[in-house]
C-alpha positions in Angstrom: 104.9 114.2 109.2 107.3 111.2 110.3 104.8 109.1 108.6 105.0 111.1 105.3 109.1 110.8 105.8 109.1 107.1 106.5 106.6 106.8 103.2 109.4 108.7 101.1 112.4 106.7 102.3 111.4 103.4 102.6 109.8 103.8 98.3 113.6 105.1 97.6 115.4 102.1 100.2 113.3 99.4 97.9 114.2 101.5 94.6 110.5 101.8 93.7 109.1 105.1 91.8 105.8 107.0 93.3 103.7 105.5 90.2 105.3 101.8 91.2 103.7 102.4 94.6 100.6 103.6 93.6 100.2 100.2 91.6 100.7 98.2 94.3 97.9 100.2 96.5 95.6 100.3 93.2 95.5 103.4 93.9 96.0 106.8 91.4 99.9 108.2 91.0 98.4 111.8 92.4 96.7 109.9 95.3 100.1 108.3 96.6 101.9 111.8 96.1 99.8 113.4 98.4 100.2 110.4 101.1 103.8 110.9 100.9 103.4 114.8 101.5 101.5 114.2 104.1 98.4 116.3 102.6 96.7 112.8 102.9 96.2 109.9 105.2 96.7 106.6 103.7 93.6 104.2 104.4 94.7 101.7 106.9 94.3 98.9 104.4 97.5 100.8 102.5 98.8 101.1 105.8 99.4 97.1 106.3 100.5 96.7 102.6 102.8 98.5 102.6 105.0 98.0 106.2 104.5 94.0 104.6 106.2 95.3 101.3 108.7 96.9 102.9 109.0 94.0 105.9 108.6 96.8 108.2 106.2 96.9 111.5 103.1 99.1 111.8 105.2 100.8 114.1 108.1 101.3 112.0 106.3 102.9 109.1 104.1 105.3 110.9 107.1 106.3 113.1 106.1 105.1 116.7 108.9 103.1 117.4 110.7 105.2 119.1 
């Protein structure tokens, strides 16, 4: 679940709404929700657009940089 928990505060950190996000995947508002409740894994391709969006490391977002 760290990775659903890094999804969710990163969006708020850049000020972006769940809908915002989903744009910027091209993906569906309902899709991104799920991601960032963890009922879903993101694709990988998400994965990498978003850790660039949020100038973040793989690592960083999915919560292995510890």
């Amino acid at each position: 679940m760290k990775l659903a928990q890094n999804l969710r505060e990163a969006r708020k950190r850049a000020g972006k709404s769940q809908a915002e996000i989903a744009v910027l995947l091209g993906t569906q508002r309902t899709n991104y929700i799920r991601y960032e409740s963890g009922e879903r894994d993101l694709p990988v391709k998400h994965l990498v657009a978003l850790a660039k969006f949020y100038g973040m490391t793989l690592d960083e977002l999915v919560g292995m940089d510890d």
